[in-house]
Backbone of each chain as nested JSON, in Angstrom:
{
  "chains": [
    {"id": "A", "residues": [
      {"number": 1, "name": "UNK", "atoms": {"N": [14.928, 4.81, -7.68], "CA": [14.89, 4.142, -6.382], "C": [14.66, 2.65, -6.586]}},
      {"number": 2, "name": "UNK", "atoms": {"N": [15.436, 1.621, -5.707], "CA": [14.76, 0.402, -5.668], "C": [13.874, 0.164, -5.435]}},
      {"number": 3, "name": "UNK", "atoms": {"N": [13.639, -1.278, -5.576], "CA": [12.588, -1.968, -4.703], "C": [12.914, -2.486, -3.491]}},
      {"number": 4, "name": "UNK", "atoms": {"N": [12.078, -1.999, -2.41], "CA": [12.587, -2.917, -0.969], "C": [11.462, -3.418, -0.625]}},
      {"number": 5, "name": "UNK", "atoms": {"N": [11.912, -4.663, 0.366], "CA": [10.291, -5.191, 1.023], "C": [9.996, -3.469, 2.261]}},
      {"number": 6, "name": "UNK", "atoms": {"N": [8.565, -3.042, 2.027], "CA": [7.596, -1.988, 2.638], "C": [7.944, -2.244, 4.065]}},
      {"number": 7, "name": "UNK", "atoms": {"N": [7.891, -1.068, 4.539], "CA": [7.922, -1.215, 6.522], "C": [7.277, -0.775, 6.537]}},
      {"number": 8, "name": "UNK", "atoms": {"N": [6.086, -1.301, 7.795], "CA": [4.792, -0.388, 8.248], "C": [5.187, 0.176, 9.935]}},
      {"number": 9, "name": "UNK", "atoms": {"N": [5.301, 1.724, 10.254], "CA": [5.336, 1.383, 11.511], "C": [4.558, 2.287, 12.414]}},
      {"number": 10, "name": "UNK", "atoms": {"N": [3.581, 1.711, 13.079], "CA": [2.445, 2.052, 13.761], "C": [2.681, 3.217, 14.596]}},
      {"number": 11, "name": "UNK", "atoms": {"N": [2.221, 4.361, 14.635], "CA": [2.522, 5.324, 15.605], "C": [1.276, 5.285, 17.094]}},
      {"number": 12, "name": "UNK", "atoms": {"N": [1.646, 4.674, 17.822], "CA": [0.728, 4.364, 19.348], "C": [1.245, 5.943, 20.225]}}
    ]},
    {"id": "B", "residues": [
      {"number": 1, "name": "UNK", "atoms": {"N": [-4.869, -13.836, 1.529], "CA": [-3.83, -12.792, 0.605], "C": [-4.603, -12.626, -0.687]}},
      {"number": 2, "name": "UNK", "atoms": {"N": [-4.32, -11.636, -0.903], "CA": [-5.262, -10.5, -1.702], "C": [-4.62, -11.503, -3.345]}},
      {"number": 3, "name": "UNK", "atoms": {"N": [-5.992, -11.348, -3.877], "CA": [-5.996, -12.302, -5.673], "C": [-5.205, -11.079, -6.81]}},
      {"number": 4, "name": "UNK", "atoms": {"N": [-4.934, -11.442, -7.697], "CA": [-4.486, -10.826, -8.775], "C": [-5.776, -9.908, -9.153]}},
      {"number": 5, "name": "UNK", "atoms": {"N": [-7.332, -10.848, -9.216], "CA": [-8.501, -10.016, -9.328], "C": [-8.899, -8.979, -8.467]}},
      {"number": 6, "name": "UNK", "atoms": {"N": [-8.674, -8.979, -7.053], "CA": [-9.338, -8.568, -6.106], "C": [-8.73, -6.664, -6.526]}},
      {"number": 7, "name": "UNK", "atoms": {"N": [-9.828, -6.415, -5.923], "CA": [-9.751, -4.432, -6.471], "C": [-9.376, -3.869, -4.599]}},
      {"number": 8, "name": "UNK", "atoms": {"N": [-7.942, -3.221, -4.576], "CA": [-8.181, -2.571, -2.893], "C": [-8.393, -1.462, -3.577]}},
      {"number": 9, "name": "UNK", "atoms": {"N": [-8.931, -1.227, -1.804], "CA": [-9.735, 0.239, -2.183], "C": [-9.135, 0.883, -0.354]}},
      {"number": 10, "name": "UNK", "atoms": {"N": [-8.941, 2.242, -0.173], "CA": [-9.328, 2.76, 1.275], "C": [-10.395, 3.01, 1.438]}},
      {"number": 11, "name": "UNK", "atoms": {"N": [-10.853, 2.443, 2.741], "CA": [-12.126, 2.9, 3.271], "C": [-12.512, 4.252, 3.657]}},
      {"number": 12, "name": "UNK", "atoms": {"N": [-13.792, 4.389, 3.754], "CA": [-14.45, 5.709, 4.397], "C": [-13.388, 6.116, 5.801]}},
      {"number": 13, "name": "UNK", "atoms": {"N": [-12.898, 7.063, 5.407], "CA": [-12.038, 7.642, 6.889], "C": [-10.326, 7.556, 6.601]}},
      {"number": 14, "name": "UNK", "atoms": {"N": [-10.182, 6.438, 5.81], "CA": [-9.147, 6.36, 5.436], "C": [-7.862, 7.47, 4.534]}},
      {"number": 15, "name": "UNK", "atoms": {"N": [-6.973, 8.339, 4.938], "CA": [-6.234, 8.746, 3.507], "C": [-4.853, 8.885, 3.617]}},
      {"number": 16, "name": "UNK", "atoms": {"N": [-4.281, 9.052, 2.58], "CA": [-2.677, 9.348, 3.061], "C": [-2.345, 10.62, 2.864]}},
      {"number": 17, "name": "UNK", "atoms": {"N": [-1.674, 10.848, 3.79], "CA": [-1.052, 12.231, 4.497], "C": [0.429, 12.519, 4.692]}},
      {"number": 18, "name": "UNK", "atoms": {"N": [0.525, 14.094, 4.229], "CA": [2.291, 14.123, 4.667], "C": [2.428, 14.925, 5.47]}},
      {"number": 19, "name": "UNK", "atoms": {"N": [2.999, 13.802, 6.75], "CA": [3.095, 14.066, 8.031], "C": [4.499, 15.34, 8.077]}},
      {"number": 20, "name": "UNK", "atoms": {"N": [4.541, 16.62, 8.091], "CA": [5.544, 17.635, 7.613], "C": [6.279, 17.58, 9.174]}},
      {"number": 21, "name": "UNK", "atoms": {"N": [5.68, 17.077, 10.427], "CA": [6.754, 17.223, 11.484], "C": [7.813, 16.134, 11.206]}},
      {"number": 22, "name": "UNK", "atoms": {"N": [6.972, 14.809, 10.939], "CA": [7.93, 13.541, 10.723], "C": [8.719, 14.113, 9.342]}},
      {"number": 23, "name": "UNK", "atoms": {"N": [8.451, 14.464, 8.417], "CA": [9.33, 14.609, 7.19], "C": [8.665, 13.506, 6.218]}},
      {"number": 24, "name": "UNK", "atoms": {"N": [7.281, 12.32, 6.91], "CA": [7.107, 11.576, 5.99], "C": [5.616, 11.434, 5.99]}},
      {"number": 25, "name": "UNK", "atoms": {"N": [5.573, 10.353, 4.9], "CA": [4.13, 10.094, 4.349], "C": [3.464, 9.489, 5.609]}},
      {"number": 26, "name": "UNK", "atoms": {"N": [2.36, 9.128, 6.232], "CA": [1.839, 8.401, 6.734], "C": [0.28, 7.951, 5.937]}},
      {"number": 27, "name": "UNK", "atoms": {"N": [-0.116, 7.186, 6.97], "CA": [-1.831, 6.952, 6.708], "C": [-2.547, 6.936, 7.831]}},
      {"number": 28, "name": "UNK", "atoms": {"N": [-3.532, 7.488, 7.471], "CA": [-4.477, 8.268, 8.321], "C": [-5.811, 7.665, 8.331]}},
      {"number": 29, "name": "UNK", "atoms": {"N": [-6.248, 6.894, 10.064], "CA": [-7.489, 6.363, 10.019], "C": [-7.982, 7.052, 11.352]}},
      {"number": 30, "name": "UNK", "atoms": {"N": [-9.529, 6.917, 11.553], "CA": [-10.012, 7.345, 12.764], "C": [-8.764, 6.862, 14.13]}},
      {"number": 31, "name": "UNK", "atoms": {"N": [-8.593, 8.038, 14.652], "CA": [-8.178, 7.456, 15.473], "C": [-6.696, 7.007, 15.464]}},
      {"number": 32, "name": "UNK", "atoms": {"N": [-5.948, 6.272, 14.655], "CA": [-4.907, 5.158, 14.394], "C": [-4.284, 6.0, 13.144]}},
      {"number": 33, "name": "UNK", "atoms": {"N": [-2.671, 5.586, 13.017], "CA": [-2.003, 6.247, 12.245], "C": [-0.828, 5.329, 11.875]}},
      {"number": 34, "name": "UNK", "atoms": {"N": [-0.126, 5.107, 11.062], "CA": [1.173, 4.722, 10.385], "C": [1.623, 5.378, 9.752]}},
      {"number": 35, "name": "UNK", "atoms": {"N": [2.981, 5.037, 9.475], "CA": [4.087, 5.993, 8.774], "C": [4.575, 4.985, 8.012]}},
      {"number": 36, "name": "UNK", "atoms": {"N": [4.883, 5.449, 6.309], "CA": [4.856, 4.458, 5.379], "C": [6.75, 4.946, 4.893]}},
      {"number": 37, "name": "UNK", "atoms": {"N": [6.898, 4.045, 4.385], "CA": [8.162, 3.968, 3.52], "C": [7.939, 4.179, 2.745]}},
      {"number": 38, "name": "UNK", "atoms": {"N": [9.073, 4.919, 1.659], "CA": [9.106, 5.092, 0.386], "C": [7.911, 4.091, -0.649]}},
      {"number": 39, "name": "UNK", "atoms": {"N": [8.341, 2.91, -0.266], "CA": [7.962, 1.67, -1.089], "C": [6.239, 1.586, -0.811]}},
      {"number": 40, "name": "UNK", "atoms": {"N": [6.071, 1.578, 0.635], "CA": [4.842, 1.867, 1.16], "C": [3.75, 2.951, 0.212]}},
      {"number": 41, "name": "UNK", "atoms": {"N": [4.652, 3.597, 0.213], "CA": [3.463, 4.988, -0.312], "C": [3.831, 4.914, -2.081]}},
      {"number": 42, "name": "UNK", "atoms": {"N": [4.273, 4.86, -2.608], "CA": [4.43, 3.749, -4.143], "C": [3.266, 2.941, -3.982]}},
      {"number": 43, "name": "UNK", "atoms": {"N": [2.988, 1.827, -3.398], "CA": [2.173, 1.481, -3.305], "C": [1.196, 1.632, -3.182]}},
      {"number": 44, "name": "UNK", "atoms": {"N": [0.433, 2.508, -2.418], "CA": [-0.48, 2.924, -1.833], "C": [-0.893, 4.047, -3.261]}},
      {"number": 45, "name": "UNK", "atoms": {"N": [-0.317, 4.412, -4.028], "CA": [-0.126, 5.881, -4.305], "C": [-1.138, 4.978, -5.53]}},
      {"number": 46, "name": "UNK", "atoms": {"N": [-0.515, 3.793, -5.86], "CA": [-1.691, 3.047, -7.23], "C": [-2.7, 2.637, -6.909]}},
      {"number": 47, "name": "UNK", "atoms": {"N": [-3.462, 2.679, -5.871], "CA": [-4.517, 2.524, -5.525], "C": [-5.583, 3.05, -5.634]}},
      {"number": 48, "name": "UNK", "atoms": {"N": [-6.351, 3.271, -6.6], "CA": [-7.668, 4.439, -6.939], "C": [-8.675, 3.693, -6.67]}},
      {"number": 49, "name": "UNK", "atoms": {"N": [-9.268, 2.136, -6.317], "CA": [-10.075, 1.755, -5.893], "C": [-11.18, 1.629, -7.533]}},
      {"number": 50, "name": "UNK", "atoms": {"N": [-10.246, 1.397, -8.56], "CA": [-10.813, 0.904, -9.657], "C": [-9.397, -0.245, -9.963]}},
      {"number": 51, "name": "UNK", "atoms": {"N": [-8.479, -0.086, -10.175], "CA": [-7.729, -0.96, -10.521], "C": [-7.337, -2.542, -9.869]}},
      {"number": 52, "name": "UNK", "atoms": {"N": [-6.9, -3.298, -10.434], "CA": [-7.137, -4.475, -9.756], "C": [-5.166, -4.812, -9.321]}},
      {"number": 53, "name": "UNK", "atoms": {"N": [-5.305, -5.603, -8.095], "CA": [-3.854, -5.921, -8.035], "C": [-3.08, -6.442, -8.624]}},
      {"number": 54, "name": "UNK", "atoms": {"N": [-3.105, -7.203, -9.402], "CA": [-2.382, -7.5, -11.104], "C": [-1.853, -6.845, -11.932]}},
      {"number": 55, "name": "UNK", "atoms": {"N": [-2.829, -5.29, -11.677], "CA": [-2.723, -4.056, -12.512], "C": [-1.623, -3.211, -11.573]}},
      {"number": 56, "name": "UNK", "atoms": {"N": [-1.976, -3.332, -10.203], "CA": [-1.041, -2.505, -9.606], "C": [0.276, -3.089, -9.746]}},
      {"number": 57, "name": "UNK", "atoms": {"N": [0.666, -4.269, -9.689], "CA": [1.83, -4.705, -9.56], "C": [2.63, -4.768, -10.449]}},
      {"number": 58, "name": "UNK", "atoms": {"N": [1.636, -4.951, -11.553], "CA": [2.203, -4.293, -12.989], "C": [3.006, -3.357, -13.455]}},
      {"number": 59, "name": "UNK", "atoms": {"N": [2.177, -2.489, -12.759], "CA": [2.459, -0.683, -12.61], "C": [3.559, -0.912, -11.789]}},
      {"number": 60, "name": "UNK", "atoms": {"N": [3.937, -1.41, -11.36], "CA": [5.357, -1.231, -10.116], "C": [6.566, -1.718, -10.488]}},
      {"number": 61, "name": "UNK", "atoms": {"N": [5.93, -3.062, -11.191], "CA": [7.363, -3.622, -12.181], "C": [7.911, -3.262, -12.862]}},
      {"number": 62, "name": "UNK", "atoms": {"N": [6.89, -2.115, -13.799], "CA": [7.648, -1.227, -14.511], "C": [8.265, -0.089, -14.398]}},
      {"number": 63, "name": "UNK", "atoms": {"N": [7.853, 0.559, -13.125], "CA": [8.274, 1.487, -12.578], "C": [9.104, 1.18, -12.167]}},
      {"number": 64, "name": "UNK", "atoms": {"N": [9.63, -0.329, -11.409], "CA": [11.346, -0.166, -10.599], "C": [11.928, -0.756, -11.214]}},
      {"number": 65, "name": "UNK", "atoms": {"N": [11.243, -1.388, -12.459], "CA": [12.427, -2.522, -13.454], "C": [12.636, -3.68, -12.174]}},
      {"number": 66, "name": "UNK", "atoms": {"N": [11.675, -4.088, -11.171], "CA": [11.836, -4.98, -10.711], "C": [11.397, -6.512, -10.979]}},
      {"number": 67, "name": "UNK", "atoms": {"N": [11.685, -7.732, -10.75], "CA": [10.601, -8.883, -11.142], "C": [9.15, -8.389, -10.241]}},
      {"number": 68, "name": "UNK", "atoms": {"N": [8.126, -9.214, -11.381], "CA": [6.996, -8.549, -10.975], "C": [6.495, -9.559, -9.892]}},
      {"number": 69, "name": "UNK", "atoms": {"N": [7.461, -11.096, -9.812], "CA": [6.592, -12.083, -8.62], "C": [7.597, -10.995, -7.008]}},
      {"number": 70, "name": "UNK", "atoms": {"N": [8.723, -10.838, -7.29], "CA": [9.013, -10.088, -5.463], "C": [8.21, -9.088, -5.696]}},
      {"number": 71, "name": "UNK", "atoms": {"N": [7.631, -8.092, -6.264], "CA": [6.466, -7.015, -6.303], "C": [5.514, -7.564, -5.923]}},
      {"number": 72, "name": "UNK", "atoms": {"N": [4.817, -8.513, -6.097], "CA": [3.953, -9.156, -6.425], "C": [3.49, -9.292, -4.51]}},
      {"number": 73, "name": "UNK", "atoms": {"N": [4.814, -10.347, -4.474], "CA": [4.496, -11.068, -3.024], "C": [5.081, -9.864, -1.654]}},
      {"number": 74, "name": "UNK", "atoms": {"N": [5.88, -8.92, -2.029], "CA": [5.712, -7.902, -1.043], "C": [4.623, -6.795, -0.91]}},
      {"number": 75, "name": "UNK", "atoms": {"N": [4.456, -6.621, -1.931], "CA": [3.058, -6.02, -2.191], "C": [1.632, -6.803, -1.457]}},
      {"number": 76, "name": "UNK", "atoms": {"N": [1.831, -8.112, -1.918], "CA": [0.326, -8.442, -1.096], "C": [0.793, -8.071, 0.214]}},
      {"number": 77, "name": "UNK", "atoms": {"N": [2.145, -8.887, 1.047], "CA": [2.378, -9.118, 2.26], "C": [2.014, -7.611, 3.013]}},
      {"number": 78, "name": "UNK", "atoms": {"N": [2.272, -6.531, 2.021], "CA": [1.984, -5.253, 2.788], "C": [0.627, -4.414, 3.006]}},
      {"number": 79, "name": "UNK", "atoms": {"N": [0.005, -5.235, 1.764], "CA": [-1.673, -4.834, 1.588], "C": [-2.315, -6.057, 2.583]}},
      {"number": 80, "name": "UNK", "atoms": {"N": [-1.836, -6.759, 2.608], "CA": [-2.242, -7.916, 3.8], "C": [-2.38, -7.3, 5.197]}},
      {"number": 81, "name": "UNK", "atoms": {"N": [-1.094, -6.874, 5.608], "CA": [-0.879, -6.029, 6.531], "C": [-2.132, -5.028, 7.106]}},
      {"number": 82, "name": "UNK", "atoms": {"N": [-1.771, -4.302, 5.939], "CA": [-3.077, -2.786, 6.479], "C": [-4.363, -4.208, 6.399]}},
      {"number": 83, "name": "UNK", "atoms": {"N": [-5.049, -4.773, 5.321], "CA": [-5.945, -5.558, 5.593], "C": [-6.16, -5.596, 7.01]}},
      {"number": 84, "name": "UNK", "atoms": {"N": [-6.084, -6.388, 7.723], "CA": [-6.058, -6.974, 9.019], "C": [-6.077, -6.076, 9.811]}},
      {"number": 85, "name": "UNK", "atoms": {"N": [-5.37, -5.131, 9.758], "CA": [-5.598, -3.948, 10.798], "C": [-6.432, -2.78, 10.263]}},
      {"number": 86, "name": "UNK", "atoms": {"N": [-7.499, -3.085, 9.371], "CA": [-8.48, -2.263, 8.355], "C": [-8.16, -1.153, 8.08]}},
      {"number": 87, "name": "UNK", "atoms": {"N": [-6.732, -0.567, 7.63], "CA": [-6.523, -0.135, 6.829], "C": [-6.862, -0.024, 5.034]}},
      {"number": 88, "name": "UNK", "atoms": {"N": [-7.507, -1.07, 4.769], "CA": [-7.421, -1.302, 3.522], "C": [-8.583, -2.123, 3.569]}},
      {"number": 89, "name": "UNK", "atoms": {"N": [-9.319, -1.831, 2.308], "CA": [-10.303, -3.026, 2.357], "C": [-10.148, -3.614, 0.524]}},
      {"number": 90, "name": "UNK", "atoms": {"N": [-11.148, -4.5, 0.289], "CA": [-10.88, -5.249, -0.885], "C": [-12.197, -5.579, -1.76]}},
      {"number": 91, "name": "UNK", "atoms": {"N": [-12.603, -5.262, -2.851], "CA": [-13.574, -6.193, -3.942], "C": [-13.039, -7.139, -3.9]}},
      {"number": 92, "name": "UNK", "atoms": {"N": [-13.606, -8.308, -4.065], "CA": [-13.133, -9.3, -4.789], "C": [-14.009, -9.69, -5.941]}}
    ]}
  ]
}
């Protein structure tokens, strides 16, 4: 697998 | 933004979890929740709260054969992240 820039995504 | 020295650690309450309805990893705090990316939970996954971020990023460069300064600086930007929203806390 690459490297990617991380996504954070908040579950509200 | 987190030093090459500084040690993260998760806090009390803090852990990561695989969320089996989503199909993915998340992290798990009182209360509050995120869902991590591949790259996210790589990350997270070198975190034993003895190693220092120098060491982790280390560990990552070699693992994706990537340069270790874009590891380096997406890595803080994402430990920065949880930071601030206390996900994550830090020795320094």
């Amino acid at each position: 697998m690459a490297w990617n820039k991380p996504i954070i995504r908040e579950i509200e | 933004m987190i030093a090459d020295h500084d040690i993260p650690y998760l806090p009390r309450g803090v852990r990561v979890h695989r969320d089996r309805v989503r199909d993915a990893w998340v992290l798990l705090a009182p209360e509050r929740a995120i869902t991590l990316d591949a790259i996210g939970h790589a990350i997270l996954s070198e975190i034993d709260g003895t190693r220092s971020f120098g060491e982790i990023t280390a560990a990552l460069a070699a693992r994706y054969n990537a340069p270790a300064e874009d590891i380096a600086r997406d890595s803080a930007g994402f430990l920065g992240a949880l930071h601030d929203r206390r996900f994550l806390e830090v020795h320094s």
